[in-house]
C-alpha positions in Angstrom: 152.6 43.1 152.2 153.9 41.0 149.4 156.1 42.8 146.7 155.7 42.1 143.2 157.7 43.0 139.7 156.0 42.6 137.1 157.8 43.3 134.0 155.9 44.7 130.7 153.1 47.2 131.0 151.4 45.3 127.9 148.3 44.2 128.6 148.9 40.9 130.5 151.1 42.7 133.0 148.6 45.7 133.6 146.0 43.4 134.0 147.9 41.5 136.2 148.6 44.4 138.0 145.0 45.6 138.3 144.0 41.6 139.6 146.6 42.2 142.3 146.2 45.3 143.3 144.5 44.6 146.5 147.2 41.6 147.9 150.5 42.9 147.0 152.5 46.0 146.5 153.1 46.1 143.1 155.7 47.8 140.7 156.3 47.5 137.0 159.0 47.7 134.8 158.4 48.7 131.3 161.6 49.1 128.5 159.1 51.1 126.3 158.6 55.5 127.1 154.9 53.9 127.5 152.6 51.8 128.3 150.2 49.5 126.2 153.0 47.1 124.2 150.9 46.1 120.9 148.4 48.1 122.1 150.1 51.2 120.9 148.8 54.2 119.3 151.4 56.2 117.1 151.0 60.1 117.4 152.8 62.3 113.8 150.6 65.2 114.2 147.9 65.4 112.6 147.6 61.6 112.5 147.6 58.6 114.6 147.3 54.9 114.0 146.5 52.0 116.2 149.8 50.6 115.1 149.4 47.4 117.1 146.6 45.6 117.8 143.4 46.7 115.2 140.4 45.6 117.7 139.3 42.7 120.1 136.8 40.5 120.4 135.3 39.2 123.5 134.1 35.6 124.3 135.2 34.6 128.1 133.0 36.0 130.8 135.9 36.9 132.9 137.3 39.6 130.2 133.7 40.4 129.9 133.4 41.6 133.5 136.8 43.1 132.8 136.0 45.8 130.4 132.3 46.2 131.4 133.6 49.2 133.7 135.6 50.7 131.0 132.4 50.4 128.3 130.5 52.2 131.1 133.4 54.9 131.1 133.4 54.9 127.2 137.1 54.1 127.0 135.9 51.2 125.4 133.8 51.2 121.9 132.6 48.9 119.6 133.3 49.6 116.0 130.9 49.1 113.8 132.9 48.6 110.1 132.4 47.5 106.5 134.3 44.5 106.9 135.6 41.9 103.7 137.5 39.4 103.3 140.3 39.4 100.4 141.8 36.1 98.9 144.8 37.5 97.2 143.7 40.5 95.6 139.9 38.9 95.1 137.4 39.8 97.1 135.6 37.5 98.4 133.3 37.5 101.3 131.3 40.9 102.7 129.4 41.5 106.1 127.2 43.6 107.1 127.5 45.4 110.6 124.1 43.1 112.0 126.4 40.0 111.0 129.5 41.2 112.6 130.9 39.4 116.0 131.7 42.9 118.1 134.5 44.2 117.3 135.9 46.6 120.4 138.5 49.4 120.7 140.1 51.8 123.0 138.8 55.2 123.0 140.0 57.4 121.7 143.1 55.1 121.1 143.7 51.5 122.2 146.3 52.8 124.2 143.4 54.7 126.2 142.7 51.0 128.1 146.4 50.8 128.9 146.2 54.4 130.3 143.5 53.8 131.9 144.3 50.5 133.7 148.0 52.5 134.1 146.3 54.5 136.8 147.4 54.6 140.3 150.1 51.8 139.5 153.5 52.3 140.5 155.5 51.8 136.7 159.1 52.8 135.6 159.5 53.2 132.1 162.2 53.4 129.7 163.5 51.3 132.3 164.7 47.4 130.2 165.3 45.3 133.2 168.7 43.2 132.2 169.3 40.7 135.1 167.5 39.0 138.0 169.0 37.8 141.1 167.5 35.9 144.1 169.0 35.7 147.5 166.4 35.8 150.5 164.5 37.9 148.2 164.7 38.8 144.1 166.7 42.0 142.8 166.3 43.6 140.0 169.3 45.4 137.5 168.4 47.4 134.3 170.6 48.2 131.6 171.7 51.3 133.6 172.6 49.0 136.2 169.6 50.5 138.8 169.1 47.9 141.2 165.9 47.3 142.5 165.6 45.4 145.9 163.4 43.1 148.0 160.8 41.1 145.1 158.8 38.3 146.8 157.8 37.6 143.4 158.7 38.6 139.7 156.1 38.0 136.8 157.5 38.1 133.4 155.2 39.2 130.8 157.5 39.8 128.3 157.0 37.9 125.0 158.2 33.8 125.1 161.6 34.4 123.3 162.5 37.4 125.8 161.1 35.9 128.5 163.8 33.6 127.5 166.5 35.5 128.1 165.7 37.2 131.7 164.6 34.4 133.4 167.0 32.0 134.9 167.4 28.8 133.2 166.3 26.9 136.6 162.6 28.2 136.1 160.2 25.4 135.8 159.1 26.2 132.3 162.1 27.3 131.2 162.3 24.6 128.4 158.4 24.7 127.5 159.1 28.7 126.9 162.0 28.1 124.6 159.9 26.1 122.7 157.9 28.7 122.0 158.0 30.6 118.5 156.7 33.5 117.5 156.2 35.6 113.9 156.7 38.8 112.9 154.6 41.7 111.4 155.3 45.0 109.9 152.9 47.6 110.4 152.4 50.3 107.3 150.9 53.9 108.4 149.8 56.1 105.7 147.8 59.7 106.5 145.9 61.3 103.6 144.7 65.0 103.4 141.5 63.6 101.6 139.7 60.4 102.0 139.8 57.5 99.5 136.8 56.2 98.1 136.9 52.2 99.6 133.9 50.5 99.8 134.4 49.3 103.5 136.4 49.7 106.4 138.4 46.8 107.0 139.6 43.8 105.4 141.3 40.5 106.7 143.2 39.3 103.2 144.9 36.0 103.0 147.4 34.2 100.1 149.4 37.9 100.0 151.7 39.9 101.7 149.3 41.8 103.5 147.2 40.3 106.5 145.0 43.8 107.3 143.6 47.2 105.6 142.0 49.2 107.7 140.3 53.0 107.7 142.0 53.3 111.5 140.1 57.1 111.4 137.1 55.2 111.2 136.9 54.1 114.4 134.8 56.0 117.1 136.4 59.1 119.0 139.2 59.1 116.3 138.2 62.6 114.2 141.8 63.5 112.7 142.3 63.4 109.3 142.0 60.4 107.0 144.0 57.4 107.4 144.9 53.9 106.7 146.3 51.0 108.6 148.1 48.0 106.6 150.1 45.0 108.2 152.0 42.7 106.4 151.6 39.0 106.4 153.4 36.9 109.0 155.2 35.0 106.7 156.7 38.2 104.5 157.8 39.9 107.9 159.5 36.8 108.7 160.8 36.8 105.6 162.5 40.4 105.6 162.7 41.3 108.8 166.0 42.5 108.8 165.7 44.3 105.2 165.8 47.8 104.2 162.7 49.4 106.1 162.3 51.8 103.0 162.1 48.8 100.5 159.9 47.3 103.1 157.6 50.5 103.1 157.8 50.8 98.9 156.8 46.9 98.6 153.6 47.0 101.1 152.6 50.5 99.7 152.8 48.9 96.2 150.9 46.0 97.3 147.8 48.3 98.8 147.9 50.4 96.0 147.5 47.1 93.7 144.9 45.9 95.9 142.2 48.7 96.5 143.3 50.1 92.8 144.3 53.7 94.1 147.7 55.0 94.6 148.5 55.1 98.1 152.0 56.5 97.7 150.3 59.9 97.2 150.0 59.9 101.1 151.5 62.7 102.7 152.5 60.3 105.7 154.2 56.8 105.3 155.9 55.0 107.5 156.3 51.9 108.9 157.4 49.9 111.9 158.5 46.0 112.8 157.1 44.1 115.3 159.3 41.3 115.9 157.2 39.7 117.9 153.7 40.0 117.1 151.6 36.7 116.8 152.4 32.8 117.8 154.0 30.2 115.7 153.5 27.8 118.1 151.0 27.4 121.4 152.7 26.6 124.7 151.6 22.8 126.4 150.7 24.7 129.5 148.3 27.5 130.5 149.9 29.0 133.5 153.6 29.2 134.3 153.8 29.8 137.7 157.0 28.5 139.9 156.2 28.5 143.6 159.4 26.9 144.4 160.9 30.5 143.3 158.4 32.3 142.7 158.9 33.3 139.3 155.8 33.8 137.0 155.5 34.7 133.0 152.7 35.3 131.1 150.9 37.0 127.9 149.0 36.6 125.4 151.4 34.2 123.9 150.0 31.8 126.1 146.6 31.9 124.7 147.3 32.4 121.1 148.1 35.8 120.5 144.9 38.1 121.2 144.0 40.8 123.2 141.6 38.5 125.2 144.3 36.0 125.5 146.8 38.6 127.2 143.7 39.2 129.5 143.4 36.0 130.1 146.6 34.9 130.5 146.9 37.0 133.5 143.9 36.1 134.8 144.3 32.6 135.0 147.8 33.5 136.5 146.9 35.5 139.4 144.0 33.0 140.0 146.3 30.1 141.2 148.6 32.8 142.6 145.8 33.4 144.7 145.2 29.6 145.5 148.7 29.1 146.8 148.4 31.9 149.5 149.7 34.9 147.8 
């Protein structure tokens, strides 16, 4: 049977696992201690956030038929919130639930669809793979200097900029990957002993330095105790990066606490965490990158704009022509 590395147990690559499942013996490399990528759930007892990715949407039929099993399984919720928009620190737009797209998450973590999808799959973490080699067939070294032997193929579903520095400059997309860009995001935790008193749920704000507010025990199957979810504007996180993570944390606090006009530095949890590569500056030419000549692939939801359905898709589309050149 075919062997295939995939490495990153994000979404693209699990799903990409799961699509291949049944044609080639698969393994996965992941540098992480689990799966999921930005669809991460941080555990401080008694809290935990959804530190990555808030919720998805769904609007391809593929990614429908995807998760239909995991609805069924109620690993997969919708969440019905109180959801406004914010221009600066105005308010300006409310929905109802009726007028809501659905919003899904994992249940009772987004990490659960990882886990779940994780299943069965043969995946070494904490394992960064540092070097690829091809002779007759592709090897495999991680930082430790493991070697891991006899790849027909190796998928890449790293983010573009990594992706960048594994795969071998002789990869057909090579260049169109290094043109890719991608922006930053911090993510600000905060768990309360009581709840505040907000008027909705969630909150997409723009012209600030904060993109997202969200009540992340809101969401269904999460029954710890009270607490928010904040990220930062793109542009800010781009901005200060490489700053001092406790100024970082003091000037995102500051900026909720101005915004919903209660003092969220009275939480007994804060903390925060940078995603260096969170969401797309700019959108590859191509769909697919799949080089039969050395059959190298790379994928995620770069490829498709930055959402959850994109890193579906992005794997989908992926194995699908892997299939039509005779996996």
């Amino acid at each position: 049977m075919t062997k295939i590395a995939i490495i990153g147990a994000g979404l693209s690559g699990l799903s990409a696992a799961h699509l291949l499942k049944q044609h080639a013996d698969i393994t996965i490399f992941e540098k992480a201690r689990g799966v999921g990528g930005r669809m991460s759930t941080r555990r401080a007892e008694p809290y935990f956030f959804d530190h990555g990715a808030q919720y998805f949407t769904v609007r391809a039929k593929p990614f429908q038929a995807f998760i239909q099993p995991l609805i069924d399984q109620h690993i997969i919720q919708t969440w019905q919130t109180r959801y406004v928009k914010f221009f600066g620190d105005q308010l300006i737009e409310s929905q109802n639930d009726d007028d809501q797209q659905s919003r899904y998450v994992g249940v009772p973590g987004m990490n659960s669809i990882a886990k779940h999808l994780a299943q069965d799959t043969a995946i070494h973490i904490n394992t960064r793979i540092a070097r690829l080699e091809q002779q007759d067939k592709w090897q495999l070294t991680d930082e430790q200097g493991n070697k891991y032997d006899n790849f027909d193929w190796v998928i890449c579903t790293a983010p573009a900029p990594q992706a960048v520095e594994l795969l071998p400059k002789t990869f057909a997309y090579y260049d169109e990957l290094k043109a890719v860009k991608m922006r930053a995001c911090f993510s600000l935790m905060l768990g309360f002993d009581t709840p505040l008193p907000l008027d909705f749920e969630s909150a997409h704000l723009t012209h600030s330095d904060l993109s997202w507010i969200a009540v992340n025990s809101h969401k269904p199957g999460r029954d710890e105790p009270y607490t928010l979810m904040v990220h930062s504007s793109a542009a800010y996180a781009d901005a200060h990066f490489y700053a001092d993570r406790d100024m970082v944390m003091d000037h995102l606090i500051s900026e909720t606490s101005r915004i919903l006009g209660h003092d969220v530095s009275l939480a007994q949890y804060k903390t925060v965490h940078g995603w260096l590569y969170a969401n797309n500056a700019t959108q590859p030419e191509s769909a697919v990158f799949l080089d039969t000549q050395q059959q190298l692939a790379a994928c995620g939801d770069w490829c498709l704009g930055g959402r959850v359905e994109g890193a579906f898709m992005a794997a989908f589309n992926l194995v699908t022509k892997l299939k039509a050149v005779g996996l």
